[in-house]
C-alpha positions as CSV (number, residue, x, y, z in Angstrom):
1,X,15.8,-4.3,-28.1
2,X,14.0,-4.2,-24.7
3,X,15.6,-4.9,-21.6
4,X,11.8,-6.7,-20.4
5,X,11.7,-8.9,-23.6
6,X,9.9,-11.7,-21.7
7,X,7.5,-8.9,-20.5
8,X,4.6,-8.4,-22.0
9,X,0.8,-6.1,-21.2
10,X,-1.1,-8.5,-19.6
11,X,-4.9,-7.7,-19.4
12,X,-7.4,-9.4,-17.0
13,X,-11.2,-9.7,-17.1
14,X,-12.6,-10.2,-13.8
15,X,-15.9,-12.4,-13.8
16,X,-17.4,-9.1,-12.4
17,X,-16.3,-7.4,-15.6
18,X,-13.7,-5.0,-14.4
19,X,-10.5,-5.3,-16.0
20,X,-7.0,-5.2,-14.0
21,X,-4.0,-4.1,-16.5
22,X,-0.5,-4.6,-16.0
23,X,2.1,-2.7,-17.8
24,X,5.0,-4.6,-18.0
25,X,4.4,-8.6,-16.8
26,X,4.2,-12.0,-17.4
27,X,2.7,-15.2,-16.7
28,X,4.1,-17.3,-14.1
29,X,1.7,-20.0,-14.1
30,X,-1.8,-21.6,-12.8
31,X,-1.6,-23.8,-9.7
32,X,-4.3,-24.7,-6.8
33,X,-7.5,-22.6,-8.6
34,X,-4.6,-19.5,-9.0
35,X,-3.1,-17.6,-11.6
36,X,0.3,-16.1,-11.2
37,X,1.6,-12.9,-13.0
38,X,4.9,-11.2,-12.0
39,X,6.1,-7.0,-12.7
40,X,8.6,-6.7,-15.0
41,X,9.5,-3.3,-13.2
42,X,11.1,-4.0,-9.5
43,X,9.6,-1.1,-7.8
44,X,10.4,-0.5,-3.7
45,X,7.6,-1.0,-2.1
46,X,8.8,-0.6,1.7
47,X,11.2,2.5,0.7
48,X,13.8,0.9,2.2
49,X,15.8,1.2,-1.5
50,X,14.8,-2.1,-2.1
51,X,13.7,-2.9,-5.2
52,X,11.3,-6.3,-6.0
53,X,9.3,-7.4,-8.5
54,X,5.3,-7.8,-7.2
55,X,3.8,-10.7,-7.3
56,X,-0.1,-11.5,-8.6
57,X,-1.9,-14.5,-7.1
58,X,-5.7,-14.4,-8.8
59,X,-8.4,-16.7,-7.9
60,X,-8.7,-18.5,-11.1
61,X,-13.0,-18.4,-9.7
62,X,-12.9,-14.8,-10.3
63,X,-10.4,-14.7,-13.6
64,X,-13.0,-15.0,-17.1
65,X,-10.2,-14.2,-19.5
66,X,-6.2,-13.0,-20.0
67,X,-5.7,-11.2,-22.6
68,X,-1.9,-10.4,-23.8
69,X,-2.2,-7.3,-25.3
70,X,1.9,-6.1,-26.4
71,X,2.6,-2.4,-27.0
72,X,2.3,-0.3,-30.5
73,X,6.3,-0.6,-31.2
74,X,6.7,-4.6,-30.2
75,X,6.1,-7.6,-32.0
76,X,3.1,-9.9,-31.5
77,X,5.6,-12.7,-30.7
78,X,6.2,-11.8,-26.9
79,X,8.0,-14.6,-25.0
80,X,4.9,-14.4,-22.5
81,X,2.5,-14.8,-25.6
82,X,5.0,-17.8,-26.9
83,X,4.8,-19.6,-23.5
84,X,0.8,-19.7,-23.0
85,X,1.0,-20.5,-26.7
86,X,3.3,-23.5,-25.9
87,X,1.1,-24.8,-22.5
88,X,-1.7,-24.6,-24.8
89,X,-3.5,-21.9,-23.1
90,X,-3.9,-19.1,-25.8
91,X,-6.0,-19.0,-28.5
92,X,-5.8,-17.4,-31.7
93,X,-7.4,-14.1,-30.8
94,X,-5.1,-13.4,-27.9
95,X,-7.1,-14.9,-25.6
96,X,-6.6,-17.2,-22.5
97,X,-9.3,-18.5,-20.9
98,X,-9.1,-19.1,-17.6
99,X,-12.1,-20.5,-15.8
């Protein structure tokens, strides 16, 4: 078992069409036109020895999709896939649309 089992690849399409990955994260929320993802890896930043997870705040305006894409060896059932699945935000394909 994982030790980030709530942690999942989180993919986002940027209206522009680039695409921002992150490894190991999971979605916080929307609120106020923003989407919020959090690291599942603290990493230290300042190197003051430190270590804190990061903190994404997206403009929902620039967001077209999240995608929850989980690794080779895991299961499709991520706890971040189960939660958007729950709120009512992802669709069948893996999709959530943001905008």
């Amino acid at each position: 078992m994982s030790t980030h089992d709530a942690f999942s690849t989180i993919s986002v399409r940027h209206t522009d069409g680039s695409r921002e990955v992150h490894a190991c994260a999971r979605f916080l929320g929307i609120r106020d036109g923003y989407l919020f993802l959090e690291d599942g890896v603290p990493t230290d930043r300042a190197g003051m020895g430190i270590k804190t997870a990061q903190t994404h705040v997206l403009a929902l305006a620039d967001v077209a999709a999240v995608d929850i894409e989980t690794h080779p060896d895991s299961d499709d059932n991520s706890e971040t896939g189960l939660a958007l699945e729950s709120a009512g935000l992802l669709n069948l394909d893996g999709t959530v649309y943001a905008g």
